[in-house]
C-alpha positions as protocol buffer text, in pm:
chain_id: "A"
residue {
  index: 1
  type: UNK
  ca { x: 13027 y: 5726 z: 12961 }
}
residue {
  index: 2
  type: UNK
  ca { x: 13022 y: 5715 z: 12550 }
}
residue {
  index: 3
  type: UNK
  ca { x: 12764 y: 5607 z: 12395 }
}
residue {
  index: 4
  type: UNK
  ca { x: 12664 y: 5615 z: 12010 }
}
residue {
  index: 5
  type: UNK
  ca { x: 12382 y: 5866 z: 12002 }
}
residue {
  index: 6
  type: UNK
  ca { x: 12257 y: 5959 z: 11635 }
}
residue {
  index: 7
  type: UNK
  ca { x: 11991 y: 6264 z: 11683 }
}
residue {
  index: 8
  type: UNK
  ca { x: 11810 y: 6435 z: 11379 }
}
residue {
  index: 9
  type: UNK
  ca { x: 11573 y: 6718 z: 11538 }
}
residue {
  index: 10
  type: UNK
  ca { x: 11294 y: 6890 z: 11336 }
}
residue {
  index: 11
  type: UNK
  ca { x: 11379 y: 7292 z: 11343 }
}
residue {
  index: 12
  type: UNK
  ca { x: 11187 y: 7500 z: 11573 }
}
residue {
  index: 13
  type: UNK
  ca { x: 10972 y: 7237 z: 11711 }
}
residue {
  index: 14
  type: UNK
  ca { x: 10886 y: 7116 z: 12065 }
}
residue {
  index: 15
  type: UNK
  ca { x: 10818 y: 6785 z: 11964 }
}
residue {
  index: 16
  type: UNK
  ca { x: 10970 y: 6522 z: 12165 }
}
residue {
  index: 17
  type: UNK
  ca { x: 11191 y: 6332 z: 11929 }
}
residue {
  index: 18
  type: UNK
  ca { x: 11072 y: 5917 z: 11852 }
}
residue {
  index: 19
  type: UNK
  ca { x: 11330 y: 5722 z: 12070 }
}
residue {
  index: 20
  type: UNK
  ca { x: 11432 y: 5406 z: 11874 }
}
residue {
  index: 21
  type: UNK
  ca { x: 11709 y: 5194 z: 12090 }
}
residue {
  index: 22
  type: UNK
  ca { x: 11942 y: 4946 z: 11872 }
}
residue {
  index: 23
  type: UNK
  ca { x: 12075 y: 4635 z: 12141 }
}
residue {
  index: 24
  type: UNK
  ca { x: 12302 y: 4382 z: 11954 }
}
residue {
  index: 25
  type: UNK
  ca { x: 12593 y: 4173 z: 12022 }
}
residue {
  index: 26
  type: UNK
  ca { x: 12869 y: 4106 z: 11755 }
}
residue {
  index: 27
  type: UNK
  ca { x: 13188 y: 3930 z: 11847 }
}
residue {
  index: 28
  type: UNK
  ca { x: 13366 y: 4016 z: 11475 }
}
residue {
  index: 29
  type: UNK
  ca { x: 13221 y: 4341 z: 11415 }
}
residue {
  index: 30
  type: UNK
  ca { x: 12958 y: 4218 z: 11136 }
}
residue {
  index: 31
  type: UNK
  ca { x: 12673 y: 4233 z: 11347 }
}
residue {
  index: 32
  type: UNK
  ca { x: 12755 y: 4577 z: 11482 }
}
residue {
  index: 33
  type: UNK
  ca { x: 12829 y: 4725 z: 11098 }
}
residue {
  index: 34
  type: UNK
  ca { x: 12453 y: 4566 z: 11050 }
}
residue {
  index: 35
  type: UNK
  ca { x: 12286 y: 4821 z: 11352 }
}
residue {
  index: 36
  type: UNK
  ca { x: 12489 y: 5129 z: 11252 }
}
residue {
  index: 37
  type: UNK
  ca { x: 12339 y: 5067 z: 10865 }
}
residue {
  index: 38
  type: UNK
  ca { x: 12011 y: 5065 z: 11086 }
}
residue {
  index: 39
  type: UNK
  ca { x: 12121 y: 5329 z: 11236 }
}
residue {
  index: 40
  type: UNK
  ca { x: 12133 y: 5544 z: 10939 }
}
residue {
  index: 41
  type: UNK
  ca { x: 11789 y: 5450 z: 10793 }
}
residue {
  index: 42
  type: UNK
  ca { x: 11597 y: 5549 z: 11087 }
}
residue {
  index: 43
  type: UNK
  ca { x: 11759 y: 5926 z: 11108 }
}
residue {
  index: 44
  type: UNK
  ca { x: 11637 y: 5946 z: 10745 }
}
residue {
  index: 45
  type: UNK
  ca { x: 11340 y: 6028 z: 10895 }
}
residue {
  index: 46
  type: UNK
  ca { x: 11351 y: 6381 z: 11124 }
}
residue {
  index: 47
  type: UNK
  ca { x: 11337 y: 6427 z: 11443 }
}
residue {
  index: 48
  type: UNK
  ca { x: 11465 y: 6072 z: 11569 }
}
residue {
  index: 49
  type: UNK
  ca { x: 11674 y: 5969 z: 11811 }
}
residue {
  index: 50
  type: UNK
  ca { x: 11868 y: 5640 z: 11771 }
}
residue {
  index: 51
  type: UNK
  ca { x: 12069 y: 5523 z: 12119 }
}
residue {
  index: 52
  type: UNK
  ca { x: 12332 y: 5204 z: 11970 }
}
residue {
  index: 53
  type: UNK
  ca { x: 12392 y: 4965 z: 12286 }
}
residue {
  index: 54
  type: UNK
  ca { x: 12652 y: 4663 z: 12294 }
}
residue {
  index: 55
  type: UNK
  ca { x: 12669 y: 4388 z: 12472 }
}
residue {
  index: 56
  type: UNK
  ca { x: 12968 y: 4262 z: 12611 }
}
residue {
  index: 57
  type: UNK
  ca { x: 13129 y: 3983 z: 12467 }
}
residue {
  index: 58
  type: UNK
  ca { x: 13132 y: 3618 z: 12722 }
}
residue {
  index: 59
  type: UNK
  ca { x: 13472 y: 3500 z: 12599 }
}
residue {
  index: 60
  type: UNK
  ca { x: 13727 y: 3627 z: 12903 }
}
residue {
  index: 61
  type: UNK
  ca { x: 14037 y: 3866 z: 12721 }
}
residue {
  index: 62
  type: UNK
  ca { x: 14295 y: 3644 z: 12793 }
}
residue {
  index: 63
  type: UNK
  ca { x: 14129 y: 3392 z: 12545 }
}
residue {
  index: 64
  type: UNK
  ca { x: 14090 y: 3672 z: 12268 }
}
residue {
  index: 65
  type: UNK
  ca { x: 14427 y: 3804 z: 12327 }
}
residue {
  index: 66
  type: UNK
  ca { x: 14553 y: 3484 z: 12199 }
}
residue {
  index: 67
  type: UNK
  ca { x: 14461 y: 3552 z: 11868 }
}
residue {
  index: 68
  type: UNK
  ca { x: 14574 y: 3895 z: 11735 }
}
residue {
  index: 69
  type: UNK
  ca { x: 14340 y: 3989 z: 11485 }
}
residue {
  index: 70
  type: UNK
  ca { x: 14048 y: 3900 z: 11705 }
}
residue {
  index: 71
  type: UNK
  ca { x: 14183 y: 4143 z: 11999 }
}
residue {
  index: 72
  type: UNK
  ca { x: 14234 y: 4412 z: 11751 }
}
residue {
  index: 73
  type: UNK
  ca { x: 13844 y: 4366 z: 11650 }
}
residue {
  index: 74
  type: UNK
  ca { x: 13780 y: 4362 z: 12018 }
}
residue {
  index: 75
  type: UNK
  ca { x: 13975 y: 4664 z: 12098 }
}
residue {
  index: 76
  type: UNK
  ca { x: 13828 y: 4864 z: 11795 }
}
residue {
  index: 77
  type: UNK
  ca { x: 13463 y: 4748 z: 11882 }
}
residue {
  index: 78
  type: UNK
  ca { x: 13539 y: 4858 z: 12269 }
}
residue {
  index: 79
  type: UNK
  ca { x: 13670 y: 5204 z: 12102 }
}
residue {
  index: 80
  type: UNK
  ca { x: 13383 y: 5304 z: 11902 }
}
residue {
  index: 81
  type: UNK
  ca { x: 13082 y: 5079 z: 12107 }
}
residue {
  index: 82
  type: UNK
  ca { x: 13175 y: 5061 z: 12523 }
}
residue {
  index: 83
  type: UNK
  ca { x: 12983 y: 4773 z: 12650 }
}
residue {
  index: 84
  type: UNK
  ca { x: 12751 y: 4846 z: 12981 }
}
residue {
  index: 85
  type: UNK
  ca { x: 12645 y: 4551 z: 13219 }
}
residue {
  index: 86
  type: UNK
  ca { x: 12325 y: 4356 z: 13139 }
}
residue {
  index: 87
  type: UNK
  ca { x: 12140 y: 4519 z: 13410 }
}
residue {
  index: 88
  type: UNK
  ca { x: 12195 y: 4888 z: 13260 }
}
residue {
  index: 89
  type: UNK
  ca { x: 12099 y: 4766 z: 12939 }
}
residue {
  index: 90
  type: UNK
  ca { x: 11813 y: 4631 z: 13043 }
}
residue {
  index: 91
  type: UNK
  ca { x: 11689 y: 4932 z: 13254 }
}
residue {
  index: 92
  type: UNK
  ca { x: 11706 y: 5164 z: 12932 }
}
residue {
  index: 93
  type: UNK
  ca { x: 11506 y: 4931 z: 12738 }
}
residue {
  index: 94
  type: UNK
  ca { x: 11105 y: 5075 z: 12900 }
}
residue {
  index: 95
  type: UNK
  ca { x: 11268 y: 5408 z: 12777 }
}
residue {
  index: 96
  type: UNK
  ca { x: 11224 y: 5383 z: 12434 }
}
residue {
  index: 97
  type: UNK
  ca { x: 10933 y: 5376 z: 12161 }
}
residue {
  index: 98
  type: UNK
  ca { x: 11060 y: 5134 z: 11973 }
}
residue {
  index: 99
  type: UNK
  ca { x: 11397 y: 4864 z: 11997 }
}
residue {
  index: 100
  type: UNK
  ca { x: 11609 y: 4662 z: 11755 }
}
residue {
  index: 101
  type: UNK
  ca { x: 11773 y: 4363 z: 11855 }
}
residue {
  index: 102
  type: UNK
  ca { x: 12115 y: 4225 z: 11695 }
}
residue {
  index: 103
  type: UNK
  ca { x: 12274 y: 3883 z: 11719 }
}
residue {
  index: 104
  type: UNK
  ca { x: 12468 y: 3669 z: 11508 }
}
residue {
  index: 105
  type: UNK
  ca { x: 12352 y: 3319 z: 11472 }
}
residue {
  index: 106
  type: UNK
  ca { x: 12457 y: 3064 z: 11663 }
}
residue {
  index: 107
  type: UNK
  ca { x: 12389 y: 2677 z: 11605 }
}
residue {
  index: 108
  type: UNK
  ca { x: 12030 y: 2861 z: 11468 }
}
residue {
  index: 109
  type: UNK
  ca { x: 11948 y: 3043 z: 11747 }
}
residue {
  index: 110
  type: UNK
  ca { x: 12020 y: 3381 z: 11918 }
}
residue {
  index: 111
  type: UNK
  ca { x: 12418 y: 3424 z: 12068 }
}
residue {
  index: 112
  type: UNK
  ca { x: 12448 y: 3324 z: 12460 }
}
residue {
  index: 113
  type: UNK
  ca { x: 12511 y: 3716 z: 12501 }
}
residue {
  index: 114
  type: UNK
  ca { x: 12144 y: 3818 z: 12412 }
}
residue {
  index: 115
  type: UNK
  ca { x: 11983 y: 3522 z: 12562 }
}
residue {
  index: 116
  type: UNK
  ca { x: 12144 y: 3606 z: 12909 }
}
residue {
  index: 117
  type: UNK
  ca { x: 11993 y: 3962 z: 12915 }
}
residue {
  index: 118
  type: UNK
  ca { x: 11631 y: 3851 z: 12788 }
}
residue {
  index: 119
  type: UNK
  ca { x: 11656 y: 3608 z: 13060 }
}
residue {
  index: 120
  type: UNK
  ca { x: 11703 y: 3930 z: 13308 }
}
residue {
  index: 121
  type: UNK
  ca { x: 11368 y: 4088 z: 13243 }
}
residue {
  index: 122
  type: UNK
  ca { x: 11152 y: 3874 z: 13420 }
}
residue {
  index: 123
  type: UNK
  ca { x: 11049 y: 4240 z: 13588 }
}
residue {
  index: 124
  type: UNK
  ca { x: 11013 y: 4419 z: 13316 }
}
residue {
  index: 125
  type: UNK
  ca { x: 10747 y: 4110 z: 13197 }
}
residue {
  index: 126
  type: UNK
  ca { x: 10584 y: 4138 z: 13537 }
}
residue {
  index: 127
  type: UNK
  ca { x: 10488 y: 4515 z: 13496 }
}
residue {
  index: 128
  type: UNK
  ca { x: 10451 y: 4499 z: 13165 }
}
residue {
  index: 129
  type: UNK
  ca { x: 10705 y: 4758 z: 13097 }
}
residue {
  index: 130
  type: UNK
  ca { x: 10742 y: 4671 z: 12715 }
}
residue {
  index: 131
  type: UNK
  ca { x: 10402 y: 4619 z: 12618 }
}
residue {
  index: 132
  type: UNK
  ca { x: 10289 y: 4820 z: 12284 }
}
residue {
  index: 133
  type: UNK
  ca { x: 10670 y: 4895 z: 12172 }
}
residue {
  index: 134
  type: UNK
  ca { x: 10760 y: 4842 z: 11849 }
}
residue {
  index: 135
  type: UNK
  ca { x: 11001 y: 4589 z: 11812 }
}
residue {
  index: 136
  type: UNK
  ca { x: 11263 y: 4444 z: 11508 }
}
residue {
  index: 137
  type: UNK
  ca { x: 11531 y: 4229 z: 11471 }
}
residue {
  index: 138
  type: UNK
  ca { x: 11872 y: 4176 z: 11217 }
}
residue {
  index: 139
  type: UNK
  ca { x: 12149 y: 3897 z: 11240 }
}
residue {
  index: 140
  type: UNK
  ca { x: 12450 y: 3760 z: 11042 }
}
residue {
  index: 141
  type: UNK
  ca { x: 12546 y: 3419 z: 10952 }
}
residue {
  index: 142
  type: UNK
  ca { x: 12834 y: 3250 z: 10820 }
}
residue {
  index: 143
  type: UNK
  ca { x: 12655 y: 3114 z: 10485 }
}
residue {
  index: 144
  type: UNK
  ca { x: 12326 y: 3053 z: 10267 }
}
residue {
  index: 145
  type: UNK
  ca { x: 12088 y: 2899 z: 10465 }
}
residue {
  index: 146
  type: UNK
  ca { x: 12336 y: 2907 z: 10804 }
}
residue {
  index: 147
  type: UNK
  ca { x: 12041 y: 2935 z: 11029 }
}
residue {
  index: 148
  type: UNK
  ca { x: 11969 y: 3337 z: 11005 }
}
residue {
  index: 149
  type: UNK
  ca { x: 11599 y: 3303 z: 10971 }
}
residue {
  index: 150
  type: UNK
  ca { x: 11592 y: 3099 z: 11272 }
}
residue {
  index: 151
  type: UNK
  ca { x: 11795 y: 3270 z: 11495 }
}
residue {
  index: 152
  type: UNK
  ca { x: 11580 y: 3627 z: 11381 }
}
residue {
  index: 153
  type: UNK
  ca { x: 11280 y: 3421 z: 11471 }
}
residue {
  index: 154
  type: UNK
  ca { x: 11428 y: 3300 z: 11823 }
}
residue {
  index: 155
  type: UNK
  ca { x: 11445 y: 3693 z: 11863 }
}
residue {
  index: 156
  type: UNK
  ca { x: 11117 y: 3743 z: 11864 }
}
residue {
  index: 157
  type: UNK
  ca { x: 10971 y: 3464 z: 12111 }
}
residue {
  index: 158
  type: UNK
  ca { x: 11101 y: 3704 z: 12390 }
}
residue {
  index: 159
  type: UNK
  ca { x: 10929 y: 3998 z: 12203 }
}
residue {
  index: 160
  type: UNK
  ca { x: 10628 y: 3840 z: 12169 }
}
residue {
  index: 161
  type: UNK
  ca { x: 10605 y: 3730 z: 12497 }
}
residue {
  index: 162
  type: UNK
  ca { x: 10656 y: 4082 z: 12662 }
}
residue {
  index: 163
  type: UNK
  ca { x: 10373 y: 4214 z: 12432 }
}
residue {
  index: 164
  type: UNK
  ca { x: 10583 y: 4384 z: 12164 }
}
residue {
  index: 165
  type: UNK
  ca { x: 10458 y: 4488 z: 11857 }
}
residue {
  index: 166
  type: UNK
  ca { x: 10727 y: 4337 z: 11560 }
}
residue {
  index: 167
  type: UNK
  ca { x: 10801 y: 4421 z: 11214 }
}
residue {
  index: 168
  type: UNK
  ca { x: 11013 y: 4329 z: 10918 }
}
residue {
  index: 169
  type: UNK
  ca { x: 11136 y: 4441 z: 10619 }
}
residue {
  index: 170
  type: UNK
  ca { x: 10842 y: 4395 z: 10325 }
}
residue {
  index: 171
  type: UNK
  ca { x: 10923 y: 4284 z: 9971 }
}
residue {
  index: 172
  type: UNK
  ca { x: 10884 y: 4670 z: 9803 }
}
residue {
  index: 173
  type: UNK
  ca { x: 11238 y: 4678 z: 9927 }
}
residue {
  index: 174
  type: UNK
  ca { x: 11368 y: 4492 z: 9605 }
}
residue {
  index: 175
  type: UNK
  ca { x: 11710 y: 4460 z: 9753 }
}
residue {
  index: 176
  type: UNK
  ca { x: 11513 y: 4159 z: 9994 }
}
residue {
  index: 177
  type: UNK
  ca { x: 11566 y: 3882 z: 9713 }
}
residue {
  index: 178
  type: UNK
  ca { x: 11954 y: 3913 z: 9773 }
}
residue {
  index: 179
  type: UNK
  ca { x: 12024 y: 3999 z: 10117 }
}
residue {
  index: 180
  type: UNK
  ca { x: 11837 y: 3956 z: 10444 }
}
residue {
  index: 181
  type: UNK
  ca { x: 11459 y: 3800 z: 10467 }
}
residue {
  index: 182
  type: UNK
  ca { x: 11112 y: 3908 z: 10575 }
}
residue {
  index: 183
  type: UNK
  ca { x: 11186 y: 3844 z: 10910 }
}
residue {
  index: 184
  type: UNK
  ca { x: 11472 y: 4108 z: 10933 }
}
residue {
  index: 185
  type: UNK
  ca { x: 11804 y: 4234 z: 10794 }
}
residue {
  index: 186
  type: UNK
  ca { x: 12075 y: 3917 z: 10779 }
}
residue {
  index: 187
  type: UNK
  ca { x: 12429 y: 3932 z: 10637 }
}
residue {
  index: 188
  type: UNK
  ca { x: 12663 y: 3639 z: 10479 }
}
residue {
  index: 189
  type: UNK
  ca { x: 12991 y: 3707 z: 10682 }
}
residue {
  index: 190
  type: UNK
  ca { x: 13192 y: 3394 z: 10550 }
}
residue {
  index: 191
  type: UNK
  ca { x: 13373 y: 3090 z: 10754 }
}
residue {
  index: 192
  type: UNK
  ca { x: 13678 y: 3325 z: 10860 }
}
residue {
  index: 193
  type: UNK
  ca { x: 13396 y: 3589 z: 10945 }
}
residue {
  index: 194
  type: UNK
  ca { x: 13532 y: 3856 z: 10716 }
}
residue {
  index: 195
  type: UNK
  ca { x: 13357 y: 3915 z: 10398 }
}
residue {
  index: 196
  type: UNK
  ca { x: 13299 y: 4292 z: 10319 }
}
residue {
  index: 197
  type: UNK
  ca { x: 12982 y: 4404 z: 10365 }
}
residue {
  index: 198
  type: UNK
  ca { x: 12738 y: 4414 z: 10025 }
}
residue {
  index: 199
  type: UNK
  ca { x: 12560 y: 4719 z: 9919 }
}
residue {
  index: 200
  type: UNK
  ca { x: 12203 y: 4506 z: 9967 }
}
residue {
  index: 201
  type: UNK
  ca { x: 12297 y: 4445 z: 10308 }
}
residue {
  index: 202
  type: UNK
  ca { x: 12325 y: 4818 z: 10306 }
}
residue {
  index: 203
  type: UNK
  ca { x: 11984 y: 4922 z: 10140 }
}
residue {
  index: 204
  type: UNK
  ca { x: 11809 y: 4625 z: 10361 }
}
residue {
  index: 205
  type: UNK
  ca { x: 11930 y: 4720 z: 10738 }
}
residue {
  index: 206
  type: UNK
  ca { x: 11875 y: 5096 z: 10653 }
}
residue {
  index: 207
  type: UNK
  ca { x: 11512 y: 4985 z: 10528 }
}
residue {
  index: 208
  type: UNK
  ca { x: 11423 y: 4811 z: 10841 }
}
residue {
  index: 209
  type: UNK
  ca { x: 11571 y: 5135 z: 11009 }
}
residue {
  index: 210
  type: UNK
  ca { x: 11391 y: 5361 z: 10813 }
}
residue {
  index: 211
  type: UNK
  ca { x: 11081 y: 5147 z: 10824 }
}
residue {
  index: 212
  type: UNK
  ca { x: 11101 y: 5102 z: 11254 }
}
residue {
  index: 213
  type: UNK
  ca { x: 11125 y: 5491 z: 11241 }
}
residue {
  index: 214
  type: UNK
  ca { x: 10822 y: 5567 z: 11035 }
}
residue {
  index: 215
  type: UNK
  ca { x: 10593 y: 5285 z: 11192 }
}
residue {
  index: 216
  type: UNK
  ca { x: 10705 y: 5443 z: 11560 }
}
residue {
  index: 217
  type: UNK
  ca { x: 10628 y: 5773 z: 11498 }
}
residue {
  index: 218
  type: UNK
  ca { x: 10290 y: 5716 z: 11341 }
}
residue {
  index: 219
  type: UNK
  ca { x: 10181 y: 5438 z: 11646 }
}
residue {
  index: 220
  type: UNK
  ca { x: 10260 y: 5710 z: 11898 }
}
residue {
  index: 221
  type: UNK
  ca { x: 10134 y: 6005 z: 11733 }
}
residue {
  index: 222
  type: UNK
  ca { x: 9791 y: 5826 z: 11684 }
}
């Protein structure tokens, strides 16, 4: 099975690496270019280890293959991000120190996608299993003020409720007044979903990264 594993490991050290796991769901790709900016701002930091996890898309592939452009940004997303079932995702979540979550907004509010596999861990609530991990969020929208604040925030009712620990991205990243907001990393992807990523989408995500990496290691090394 592939999976998108970035690992930076300190030298000659036994040290068990900080385990930060990045879920998201992106049906265009802009979400997904969001956690792999992530990505790269937490292995700033050494001895990290960043596991990237997508979830599947709940359009059927006859539907996409209709439209050639989308199946080619399904087949390249399937290429470089496999997909596992809910339930796998879900069992890897207890394993980690700290987890992003990912979702484009939808109507102001979290994609069907990522609501579906919150809604599975009614177990992991009942034991507790995500109590005391750190916990973020990032999104994408199609415009200014197209409901990214909300749909971050519907991210974290979930989070809350299992007893994680959140944080955002603070205003000493000076990149915050033009991309993204306190409550996370956000994009402007444009109507047709296809504007090119801007370098303070860039510099935000890998601060939240970055920032989810340094909070981790010092909450579990205290």
């Amino acid at each position: 099975m592939l999976v998108v594993d970035f690992v930076h490991k300190l030298s000659n050290s036994d040290e068990k690496p900080t385990k930060i796991l990045i879920v998201f769901y992106s049906r265009y790709g802009n979400t997904a270019r969001m956690a792999e900016e992530i990505a790269y701002g937490a292995k700033e930091l050494s001895n990290i280890q960043v596991t990237v996890r997508r979830i599947a898309d709940n359009v059927p592939m006859e539907v996409i293959s209709n439209d050639p452009a989308w199946t080619k940004i399904a087949e390249d997303m399937n290429d470089r991000y496999p997909t596992l079932p809910i339930e796998d995702v879900i069992k890897e979540l207890p394993n980690n120190d700290a987890i992003i979550f990912g979702s484009p907004t939808r109507f102001g509010n979290m994609a069907a996608p990522m609501k579906s596999m919150w809604d599975g861990t009614t177990e992991l609530w009942t034991n507790g299993s995500l109590v005391g991990k750190i916990g973020a969020v990032f999104t994408s929208a199609a415009s200014v003020h197209g409901g990214q604040e909300t749909t971050a925030v519907s991210m974290m009712f979930p989070m809350f409720h299992h007893g994680m620990i959140l944080i955002g991205v603070p205003y000493s990243v000076e990149e915050l007044t033009e991309s993204g907001s306190p409550y996370g990393p956000c994009r402007i992807v444009g109507r047709l979903a296809n504007q090119e990523i801007e370098q303070a989408d860039i510099k935000v995500a890998r601060a939240l990264g970055r920032r989810v990496a340094e909070v981790t290691k010092k909450f579990i090394s205290a």
